[in-house]
NUDRENVO-647591 format. One record per residue (C-alpha): y, z, x; residue in three letters. Coordinates in Angstrom, 3 decimals, always signed. Each point is the difference from the previous one (the first is absolute). Example, Ala and Ser with C-alpha at 12.3 -4.5 7.8 and 13.67 -1.06 7.14 Angstrom:
% NUDRENVO-647591
<rec v="-4.500" w="+7.800" u="+12.300" type="Ala"/>
<rec v="+3.440" w="-0.660" u="+1.370" type="Ser"/>
END
This chain:
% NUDRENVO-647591
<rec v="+132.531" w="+51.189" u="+160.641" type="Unk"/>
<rec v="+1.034" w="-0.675" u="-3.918" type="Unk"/>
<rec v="+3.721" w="-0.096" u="+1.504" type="Unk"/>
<rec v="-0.957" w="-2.572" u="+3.186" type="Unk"/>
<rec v="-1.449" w="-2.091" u="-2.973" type="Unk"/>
<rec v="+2.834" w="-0.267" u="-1.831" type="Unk"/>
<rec v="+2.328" w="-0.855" u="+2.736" type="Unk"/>
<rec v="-2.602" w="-2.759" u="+0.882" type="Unk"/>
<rec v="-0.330" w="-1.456" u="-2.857" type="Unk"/>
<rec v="+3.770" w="+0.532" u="-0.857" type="Unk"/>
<rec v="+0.780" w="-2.151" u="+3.444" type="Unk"/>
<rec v="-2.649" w="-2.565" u="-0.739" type="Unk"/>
<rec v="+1.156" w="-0.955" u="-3.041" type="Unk"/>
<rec v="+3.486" w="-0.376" u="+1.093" type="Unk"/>
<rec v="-0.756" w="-1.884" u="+2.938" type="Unk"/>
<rec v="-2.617" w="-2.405" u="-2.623" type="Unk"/>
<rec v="+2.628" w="-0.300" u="-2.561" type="Unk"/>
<rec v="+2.295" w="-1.766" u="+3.129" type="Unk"/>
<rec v="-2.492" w="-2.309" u="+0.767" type="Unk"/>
<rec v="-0.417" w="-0.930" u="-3.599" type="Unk"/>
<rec v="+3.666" w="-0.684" u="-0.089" type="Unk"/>
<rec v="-0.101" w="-2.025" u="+3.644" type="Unk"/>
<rec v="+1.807" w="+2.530" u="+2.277" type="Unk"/>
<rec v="-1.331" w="-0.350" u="+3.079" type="Unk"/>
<rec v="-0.030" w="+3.435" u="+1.343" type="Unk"/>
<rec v="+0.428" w="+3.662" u="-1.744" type="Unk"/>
<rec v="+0.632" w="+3.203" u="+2.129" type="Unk"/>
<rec v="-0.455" w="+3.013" u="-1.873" type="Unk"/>
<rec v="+0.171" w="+3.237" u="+1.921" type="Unk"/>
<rec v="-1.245" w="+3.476" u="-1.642" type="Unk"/>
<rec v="+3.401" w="+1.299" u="-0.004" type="Unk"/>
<rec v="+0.659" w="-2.525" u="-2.287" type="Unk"/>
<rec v="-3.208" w="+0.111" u="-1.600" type="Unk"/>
<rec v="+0.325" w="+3.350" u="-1.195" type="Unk"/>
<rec v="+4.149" w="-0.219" u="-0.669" type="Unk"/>
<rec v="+0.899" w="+1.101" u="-3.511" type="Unk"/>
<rec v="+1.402" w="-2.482" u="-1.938" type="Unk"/>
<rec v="+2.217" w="+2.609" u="-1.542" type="Unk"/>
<rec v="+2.819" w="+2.250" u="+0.953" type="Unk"/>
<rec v="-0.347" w="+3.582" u="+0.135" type="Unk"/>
<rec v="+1.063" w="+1.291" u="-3.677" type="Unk"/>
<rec v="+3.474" w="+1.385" u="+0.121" type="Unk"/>
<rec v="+2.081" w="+2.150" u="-2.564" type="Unk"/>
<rec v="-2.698" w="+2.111" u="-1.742" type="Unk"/>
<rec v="-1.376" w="+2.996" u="-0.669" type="Unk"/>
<rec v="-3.870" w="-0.114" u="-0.488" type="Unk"/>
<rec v="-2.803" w="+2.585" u="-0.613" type="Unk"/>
<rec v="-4.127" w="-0.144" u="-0.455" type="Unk"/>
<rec v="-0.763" w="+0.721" u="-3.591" type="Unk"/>
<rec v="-3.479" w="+1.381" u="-0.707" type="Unk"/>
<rec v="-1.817" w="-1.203" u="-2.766" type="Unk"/>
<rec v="-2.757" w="+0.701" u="-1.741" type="Unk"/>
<rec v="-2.898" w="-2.044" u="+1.280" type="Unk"/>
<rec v="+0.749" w="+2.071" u="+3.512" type="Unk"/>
<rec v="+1.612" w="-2.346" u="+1.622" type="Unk"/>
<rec v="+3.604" w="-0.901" u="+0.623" type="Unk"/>
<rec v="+3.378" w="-2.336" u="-1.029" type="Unk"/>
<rec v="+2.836" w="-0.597" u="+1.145" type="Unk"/>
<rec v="+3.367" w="+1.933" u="-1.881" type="Unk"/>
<rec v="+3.515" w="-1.286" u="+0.284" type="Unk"/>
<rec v="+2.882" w="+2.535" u="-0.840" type="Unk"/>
<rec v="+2.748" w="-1.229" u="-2.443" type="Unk"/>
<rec v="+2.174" w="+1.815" u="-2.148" type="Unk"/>
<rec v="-2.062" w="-0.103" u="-2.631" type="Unk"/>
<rec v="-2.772" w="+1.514" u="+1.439" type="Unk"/>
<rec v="-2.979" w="-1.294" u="+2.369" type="Unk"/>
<rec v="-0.794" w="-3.466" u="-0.792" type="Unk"/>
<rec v="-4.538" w="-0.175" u="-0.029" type="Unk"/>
<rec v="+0.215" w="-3.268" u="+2.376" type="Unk"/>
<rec v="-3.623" w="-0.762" u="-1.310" type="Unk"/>
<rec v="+0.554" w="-0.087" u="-3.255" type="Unk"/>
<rec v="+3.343" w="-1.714" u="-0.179" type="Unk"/>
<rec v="-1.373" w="-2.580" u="+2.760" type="Unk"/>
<rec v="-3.216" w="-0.397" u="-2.457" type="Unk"/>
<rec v="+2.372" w="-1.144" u="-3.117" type="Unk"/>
<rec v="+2.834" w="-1.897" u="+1.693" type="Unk"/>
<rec v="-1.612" w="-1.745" u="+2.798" type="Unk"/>
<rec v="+2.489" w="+0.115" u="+2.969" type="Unk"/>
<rec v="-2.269" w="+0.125" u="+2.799" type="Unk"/>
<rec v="+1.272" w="+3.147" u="+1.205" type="Unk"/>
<rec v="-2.425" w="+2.437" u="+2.407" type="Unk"/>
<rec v="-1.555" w="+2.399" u="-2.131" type="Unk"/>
<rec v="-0.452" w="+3.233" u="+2.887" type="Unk"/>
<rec v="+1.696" w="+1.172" u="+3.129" type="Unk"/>
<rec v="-2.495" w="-1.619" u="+1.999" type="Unk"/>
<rec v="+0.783" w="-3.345" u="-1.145" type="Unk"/>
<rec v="+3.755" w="+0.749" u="+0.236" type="Unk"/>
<rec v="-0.751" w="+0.904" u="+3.729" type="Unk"/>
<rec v="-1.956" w="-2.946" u="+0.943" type="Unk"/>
<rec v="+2.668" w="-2.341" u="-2.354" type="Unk"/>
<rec v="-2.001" w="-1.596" u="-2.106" type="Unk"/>
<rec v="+1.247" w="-0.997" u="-3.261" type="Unk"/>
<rec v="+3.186" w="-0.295" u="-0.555" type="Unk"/>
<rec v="+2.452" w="+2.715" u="+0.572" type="Unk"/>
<rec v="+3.032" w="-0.953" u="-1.898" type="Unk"/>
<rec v="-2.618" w="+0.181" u="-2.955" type="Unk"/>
<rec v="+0.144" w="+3.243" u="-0.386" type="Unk"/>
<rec v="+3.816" w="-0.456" u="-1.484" type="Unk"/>
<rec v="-1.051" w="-2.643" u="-2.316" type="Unk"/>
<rec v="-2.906" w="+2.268" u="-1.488" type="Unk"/>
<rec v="+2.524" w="+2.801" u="+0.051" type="Unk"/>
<rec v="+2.483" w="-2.164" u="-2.167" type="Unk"/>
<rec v="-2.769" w="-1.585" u="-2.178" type="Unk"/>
<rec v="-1.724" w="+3.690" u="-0.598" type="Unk"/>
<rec v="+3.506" w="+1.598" u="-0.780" type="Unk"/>
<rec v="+0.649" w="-2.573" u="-3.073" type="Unk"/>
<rec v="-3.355" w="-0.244" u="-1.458" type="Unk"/>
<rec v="-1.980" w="+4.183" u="-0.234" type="Unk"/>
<rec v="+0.270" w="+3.417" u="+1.199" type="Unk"/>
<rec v="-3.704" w="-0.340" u="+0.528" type="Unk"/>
<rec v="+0.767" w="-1.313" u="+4.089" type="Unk"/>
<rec v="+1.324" w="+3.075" u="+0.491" type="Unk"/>
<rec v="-0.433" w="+2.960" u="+1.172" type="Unk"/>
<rec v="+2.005" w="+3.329" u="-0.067" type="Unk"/>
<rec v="+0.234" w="+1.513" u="+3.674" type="Unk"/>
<rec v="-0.888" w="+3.320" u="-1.362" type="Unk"/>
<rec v="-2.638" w="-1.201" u="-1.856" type="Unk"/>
<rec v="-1.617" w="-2.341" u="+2.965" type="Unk"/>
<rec v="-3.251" w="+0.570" u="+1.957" type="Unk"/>
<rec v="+0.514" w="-0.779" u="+3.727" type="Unk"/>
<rec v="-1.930" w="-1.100" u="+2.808" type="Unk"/>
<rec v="+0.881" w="+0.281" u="+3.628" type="Unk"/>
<rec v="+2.960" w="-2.689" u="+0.360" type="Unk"/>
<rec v="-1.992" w="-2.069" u="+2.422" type="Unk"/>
<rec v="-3.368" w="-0.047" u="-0.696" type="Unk"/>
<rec v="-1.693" w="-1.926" u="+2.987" type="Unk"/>
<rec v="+1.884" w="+0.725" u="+2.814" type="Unk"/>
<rec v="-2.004" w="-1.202" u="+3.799" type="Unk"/>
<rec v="+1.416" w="+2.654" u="+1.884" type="Unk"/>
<rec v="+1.941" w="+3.169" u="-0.981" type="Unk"/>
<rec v="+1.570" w="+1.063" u="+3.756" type="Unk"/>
<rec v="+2.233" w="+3.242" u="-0.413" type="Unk"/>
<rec v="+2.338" w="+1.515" u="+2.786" type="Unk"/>
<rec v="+0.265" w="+3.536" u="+0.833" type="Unk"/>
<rec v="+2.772" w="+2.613" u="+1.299" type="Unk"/>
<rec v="+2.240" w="-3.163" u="-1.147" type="Unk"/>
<rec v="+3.269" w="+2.269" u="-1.500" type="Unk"/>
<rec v="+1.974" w="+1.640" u="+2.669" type="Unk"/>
<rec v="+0.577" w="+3.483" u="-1.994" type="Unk"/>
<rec v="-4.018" w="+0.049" u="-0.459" type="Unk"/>
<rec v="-0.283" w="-0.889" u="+3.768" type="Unk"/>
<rec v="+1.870" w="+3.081" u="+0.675" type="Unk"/>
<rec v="-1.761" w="+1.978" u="-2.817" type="Unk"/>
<rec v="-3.421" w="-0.150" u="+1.666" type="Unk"/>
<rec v="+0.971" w="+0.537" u="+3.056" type="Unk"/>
<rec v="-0.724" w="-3.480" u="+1.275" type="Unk"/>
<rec v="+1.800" w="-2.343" u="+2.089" type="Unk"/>
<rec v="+2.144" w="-2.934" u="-1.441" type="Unk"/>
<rec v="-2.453" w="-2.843" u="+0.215" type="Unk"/>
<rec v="+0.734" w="-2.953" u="+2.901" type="Unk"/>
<rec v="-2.464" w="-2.432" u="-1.991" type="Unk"/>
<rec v="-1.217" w="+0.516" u="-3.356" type="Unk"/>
<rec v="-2.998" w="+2.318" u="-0.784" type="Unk"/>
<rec v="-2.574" w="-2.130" u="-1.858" type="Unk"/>
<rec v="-3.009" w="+1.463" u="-2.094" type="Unk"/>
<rec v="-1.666" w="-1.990" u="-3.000" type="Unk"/>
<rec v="-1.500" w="+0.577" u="-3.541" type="Unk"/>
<rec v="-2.354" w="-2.217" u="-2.140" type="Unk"/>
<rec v="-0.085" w="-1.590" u="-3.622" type="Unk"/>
<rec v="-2.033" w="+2.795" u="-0.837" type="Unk"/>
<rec v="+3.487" w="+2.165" u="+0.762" type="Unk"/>
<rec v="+1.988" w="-1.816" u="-2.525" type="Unk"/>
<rec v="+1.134" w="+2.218" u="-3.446" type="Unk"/>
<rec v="+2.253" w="-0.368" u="-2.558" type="Unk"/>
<rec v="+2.925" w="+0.817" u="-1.810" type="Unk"/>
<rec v="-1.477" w="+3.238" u="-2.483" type="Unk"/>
<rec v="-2.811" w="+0.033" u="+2.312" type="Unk"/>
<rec v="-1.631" w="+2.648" u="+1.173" type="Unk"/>
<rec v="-1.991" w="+1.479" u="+3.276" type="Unk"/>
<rec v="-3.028" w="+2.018" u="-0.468" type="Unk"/>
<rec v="+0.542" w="+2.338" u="+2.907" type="Unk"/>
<rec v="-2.718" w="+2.491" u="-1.317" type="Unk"/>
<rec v="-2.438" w="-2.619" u="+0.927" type="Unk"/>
<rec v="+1.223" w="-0.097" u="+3.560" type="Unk"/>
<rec v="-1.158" w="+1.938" u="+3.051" type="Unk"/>
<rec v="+3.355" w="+1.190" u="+1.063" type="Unk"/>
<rec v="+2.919" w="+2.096" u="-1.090" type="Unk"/>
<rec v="+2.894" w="-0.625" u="+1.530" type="Unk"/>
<rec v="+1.873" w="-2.349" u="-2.231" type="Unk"/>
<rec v="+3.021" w="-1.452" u="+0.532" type="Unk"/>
<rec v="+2.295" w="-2.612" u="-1.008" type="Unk"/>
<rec v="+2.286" w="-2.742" u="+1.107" type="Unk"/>
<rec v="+2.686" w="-1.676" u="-2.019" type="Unk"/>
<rec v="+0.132" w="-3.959" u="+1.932" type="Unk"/>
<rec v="+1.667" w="-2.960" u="-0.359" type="Unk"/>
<rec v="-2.677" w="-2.896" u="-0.005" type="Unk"/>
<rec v="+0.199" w="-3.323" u="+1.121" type="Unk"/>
<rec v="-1.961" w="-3.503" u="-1.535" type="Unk"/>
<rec v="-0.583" w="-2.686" u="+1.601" type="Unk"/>
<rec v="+0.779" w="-3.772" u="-1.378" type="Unk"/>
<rec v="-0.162" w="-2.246" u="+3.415" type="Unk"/>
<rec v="-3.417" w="+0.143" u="+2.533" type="Unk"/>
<rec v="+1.851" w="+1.506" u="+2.827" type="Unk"/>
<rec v="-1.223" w="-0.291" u="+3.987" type="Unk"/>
<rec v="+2.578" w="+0.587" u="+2.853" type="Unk"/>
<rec v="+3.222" w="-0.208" u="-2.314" type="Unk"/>
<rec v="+3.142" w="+1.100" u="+1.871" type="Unk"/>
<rec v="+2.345" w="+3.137" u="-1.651" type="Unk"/>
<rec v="+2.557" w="-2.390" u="-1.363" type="Unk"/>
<rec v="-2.745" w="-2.331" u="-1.703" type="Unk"/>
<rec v="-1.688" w="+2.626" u="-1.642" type="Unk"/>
<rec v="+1.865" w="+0.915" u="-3.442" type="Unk"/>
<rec v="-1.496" w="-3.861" u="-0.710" type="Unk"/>
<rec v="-3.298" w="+1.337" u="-0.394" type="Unk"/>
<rec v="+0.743" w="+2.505" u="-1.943" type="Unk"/>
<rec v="-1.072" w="-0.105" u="-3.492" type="Unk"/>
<rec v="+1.765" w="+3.354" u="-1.584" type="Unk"/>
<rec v="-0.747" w="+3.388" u="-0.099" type="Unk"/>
<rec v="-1.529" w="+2.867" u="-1.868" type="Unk"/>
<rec v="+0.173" w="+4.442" u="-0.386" type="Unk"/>
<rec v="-3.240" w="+1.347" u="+1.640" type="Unk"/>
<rec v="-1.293" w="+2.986" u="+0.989" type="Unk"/>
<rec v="-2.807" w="+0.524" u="+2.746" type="Unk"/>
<rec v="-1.630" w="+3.156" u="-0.705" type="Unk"/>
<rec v="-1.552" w="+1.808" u="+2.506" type="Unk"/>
<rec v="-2.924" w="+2.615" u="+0.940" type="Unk"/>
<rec v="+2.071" w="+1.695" u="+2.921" type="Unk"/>
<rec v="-3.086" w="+2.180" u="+1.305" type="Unk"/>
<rec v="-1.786" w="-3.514" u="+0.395" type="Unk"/>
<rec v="+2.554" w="-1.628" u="+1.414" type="Unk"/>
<rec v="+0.512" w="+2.083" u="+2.775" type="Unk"/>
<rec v="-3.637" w="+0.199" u="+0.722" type="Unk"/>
<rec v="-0.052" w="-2.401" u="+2.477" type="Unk"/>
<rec v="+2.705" w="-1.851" u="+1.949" type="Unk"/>
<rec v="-0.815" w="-3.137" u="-2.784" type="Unk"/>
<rec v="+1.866" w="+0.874" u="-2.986" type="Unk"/>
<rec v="-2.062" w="-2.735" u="-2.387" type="Unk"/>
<rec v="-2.377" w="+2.740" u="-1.281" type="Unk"/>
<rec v="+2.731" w="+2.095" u="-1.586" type="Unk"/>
<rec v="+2.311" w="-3.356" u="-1.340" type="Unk"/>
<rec v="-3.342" w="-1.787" u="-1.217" type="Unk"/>
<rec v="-0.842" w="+2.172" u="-3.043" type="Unk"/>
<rec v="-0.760" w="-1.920" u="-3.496" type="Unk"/>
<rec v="+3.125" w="-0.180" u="-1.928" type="Unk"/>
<rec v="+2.245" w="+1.324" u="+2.476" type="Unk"/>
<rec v="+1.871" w="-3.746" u="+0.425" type="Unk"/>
<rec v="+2.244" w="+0.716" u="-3.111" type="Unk"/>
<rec v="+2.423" w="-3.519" u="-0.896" type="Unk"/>
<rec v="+2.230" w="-0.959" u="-2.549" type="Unk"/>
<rec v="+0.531" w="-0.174" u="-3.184" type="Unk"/>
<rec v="+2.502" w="-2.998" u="+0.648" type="Unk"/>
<rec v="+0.048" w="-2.780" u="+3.531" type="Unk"/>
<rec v="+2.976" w="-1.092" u="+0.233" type="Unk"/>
<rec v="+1.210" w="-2.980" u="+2.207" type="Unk"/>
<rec v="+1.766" w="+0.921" u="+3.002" type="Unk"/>
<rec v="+3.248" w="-2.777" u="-1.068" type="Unk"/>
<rec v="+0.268" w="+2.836" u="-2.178" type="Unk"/>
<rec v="+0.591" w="+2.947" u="+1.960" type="Unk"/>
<rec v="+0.419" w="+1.035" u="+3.783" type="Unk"/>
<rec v="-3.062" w="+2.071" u="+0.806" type="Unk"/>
<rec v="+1.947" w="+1.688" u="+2.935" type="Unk"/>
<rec v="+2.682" w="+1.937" u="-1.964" type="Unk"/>
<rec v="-2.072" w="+1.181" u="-2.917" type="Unk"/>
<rec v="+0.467" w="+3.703" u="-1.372" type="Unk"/>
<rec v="-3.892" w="+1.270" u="-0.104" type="Unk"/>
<rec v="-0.990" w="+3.747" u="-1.358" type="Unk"/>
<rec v="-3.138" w="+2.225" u="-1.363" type="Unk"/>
<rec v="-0.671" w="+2.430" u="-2.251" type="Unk"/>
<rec v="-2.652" w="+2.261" u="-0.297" type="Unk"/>
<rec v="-0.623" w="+1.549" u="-3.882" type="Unk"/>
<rec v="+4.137" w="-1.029" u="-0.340" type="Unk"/>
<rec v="+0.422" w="+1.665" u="+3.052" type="Unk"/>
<rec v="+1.709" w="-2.597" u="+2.425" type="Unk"/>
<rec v="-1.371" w="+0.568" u="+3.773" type="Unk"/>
<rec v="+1.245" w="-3.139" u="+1.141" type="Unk"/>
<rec v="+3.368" w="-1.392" u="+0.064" type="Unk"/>
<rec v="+0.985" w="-2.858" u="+2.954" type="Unk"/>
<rec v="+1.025" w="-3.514" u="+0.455" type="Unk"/>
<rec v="-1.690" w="-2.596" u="+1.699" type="Unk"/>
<rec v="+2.984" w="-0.809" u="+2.387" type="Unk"/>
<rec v="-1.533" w="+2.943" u="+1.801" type="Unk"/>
<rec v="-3.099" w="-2.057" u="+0.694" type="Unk"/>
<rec v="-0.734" w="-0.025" u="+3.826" type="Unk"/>
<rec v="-1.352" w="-3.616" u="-0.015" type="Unk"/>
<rec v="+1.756" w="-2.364" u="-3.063" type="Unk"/>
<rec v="-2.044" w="-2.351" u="-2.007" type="Unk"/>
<rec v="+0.470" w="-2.719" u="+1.740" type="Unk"/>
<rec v="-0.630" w="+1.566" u="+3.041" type="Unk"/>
<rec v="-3.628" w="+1.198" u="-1.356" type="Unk"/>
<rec v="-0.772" w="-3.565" u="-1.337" type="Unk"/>
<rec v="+0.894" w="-1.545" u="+3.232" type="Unk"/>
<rec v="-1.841" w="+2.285" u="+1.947" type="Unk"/>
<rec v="-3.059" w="+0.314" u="-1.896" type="Unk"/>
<rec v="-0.373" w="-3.803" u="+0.164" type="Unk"/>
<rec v="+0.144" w="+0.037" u="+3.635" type="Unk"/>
<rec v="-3.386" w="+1.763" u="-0.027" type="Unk"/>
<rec v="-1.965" w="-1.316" u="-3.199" type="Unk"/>
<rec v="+0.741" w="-2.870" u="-2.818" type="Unk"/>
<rec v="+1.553" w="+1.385" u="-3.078" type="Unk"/>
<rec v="-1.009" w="-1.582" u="-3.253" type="Unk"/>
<rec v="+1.681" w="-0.902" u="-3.151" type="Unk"/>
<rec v="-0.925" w="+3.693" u="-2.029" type="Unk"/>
<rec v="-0.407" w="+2.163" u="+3.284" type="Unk"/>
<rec v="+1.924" w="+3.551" u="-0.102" type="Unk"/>
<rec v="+1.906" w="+1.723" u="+2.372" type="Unk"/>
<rec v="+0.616" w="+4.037" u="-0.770" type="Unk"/>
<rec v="+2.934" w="+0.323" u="+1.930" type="Unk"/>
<rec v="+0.073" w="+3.995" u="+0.351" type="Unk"/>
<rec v="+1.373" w="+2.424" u="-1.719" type="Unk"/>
<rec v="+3.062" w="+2.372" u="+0.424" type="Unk"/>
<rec v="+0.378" w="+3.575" u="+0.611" type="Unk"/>
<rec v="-0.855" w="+2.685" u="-2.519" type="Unk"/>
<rec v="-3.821" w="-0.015" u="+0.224" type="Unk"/>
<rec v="-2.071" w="+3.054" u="-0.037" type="Unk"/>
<rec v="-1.641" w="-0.343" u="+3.831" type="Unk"/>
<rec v="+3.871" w="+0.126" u="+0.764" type="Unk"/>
<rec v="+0.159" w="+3.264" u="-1.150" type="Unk"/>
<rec v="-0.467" w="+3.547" u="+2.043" type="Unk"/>
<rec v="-3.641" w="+1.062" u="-0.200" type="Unk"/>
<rec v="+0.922" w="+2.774" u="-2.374" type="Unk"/>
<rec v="+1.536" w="-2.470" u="-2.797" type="Unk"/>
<rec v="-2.671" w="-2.874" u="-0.109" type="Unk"/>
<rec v="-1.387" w="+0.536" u="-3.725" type="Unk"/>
<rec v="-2.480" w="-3.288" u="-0.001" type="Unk"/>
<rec v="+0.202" w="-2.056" u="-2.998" type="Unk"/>
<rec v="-3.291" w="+0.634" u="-2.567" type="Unk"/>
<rec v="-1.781" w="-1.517" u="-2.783" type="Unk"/>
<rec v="+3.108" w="+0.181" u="-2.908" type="Unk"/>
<rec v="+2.705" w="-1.146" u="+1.679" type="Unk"/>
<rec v="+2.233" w="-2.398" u="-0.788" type="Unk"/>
<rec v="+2.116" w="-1.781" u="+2.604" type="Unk"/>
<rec v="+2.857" w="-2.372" u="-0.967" type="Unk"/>
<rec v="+1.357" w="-2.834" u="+2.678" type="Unk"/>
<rec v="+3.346" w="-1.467" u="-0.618" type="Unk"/>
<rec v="+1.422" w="-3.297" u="+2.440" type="Unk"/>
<rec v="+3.394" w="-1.101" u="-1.516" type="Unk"/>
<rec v="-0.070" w="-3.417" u="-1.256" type="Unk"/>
<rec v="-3.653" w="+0.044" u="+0.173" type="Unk"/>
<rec v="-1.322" w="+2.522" u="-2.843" type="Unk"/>
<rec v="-1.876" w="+2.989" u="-0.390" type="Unk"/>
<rec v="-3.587" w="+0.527" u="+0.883" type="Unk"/>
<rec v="-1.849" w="+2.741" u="-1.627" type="Unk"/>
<rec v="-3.555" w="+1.699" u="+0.274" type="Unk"/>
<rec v="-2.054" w="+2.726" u="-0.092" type="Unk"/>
<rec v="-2.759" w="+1.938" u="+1.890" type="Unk"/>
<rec v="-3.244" w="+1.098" u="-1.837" type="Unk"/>
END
């Protein structure tokens, strides 16, 4: 209801302010009611800094370390969005975040922050809908003993999913014990999409991110719905960087896993089943996706329910599991 009031009272004051100026008529349709007046941001590399109140700001990576958007915006005044939410929905303005960048880099260290030394939060913090796609790499197809998909296999998470770079998952507080995990490339949305055709669909395509989407195997498999096993708190592990997609080609990425320096995982997403574009395209066939939405879009061979019976050693509270895309960064975390 807040939202239909706002639109109303965003059209009725356009169509009064065109009386006031003697138009006679003023068609405003929600499409363009709701259009962003901004372009999607293009050419960075962003992450959610937490801070110490509990909540979160937006970081930009430079070379000199990870520019605090909130502070820098709160001294030099640039009108710049201040979280990844705001970046999403483009409000602000974008080209901004250069100009605090710049400004920050002559006048104090103090807008920075070393990458080492940061605090994460997930790198999209609100996302509407976080859709993920199963049995999606051809080698883990084959691994399971599954079928190569004809259409994509959809399941979903929630917010209450999402996790962090040096996160961690409390498995000892969950009711199963099958753990595994799943090294995925992750897609963000920047453009509502409905019905958009395969060619259209790199446009709404904000960037992409290193996830992971840990999973209770003995609860997946419990019924033919595989939510109850993909759903656990934590287990919807992004970032530490989003990067926009001008800046790398999410379907010829390198992706890998460790486990305890172990690697376990070791693919490239050119062996995806169904490409990005292809999930984007056909996702929005069947449901709007929203500026901020994720799409898990599966994970490669190597897991541990690809394994024979005999060699399945479940992960457990200590581990530490390490995921890798190229271009993208490394994501790590840990079980407790």
């Amino acid at each position: 209801m807040d939202q239909d009031r706002r639109e109303f009272l965003k059209t009725t004051s356009l169509a009064g302010a065109a009386a006031m100026t003697g138009a006679t008529t003023l068609t405003v349709t929600p499409a363009q009611a709701q259009a962003p007046t901004q372009a999607m941001a293009r050419g960075l590399t962003l992450a959610t800094l937490r801070r110490a109140d509990g909540g979160f700001g937006l970081g930009l990576r430079t070379e000199r370390g990870i520019l605090d958007v909130i502070a820098a915006e709160a001294d030099f005044h640039e009108n710049a969005p201040t979280s990844i939410t705001a970046v999403l929905n483009r409000e602000g303005d974008a080209s901004g975040l250069r100009r605090l960048a710049a400004k920050a880099n002559a006048q104090a260290a103090r807008y920075f922050v070393a990458e080492d030394k940061a605090q994460f939060g997930p790198c999209v913090t609100n996302p509407e809908k976080i859709v993920c796609v199963g049995l999606n790499y051809r080698k883990h197809a084959a691994e399971t003993g599954n079928p190569v998909p004809k259409m994509p296999i959809l399941f979903n998470k929630f917010n209450s999913a999402l996790n962090h770079h040096g996160g961690s998952i409390a498995v000892s507080k969950e009711k199963a014990t099958n753990f595994d995990y799943e090294a995925e490339l992750v897609i963000v949305i920047g453009r509502t999409a409905r019905n958009v055709s395969e060619a259209d669909a790199a446009q709404y395509i904000f960037g992409f991110c290193t996830g992971n989407d840990f999973t209770a195997r003995d609860l997946q498999s419990r019924s033919s719905q595989w939510m109850l096993g993909k759903a656990l708190d934590g287990s919807g592990v992004i970032g530490p960087w989003l990067i926009t997609s001008d800046l790398v080609d999410g379907d010829t990425l390198g992706i890998s896993l460790t486990v305890n320096g172990q690697k376990r995982q070791s693919s490239n997403t050119s062996d995806m089943v169904f490409n990005t574009k292809q999930l984007v395209s056909y996702i929005s066939d069947y449901m709007t996706l929203k500026p901020g939405d994720l799409i898990f879009t599966g994970t490669p061979e190597g897991v541990i329910s690809g394994y024979p019976k005999e060699k399945q050693v479940w992960l457990k509270a200590g581990d530490r599991l390490t995921t890798t895309i190229e271009k993208l960064g490394t994501l790590r975390f840990a079980l407790t």
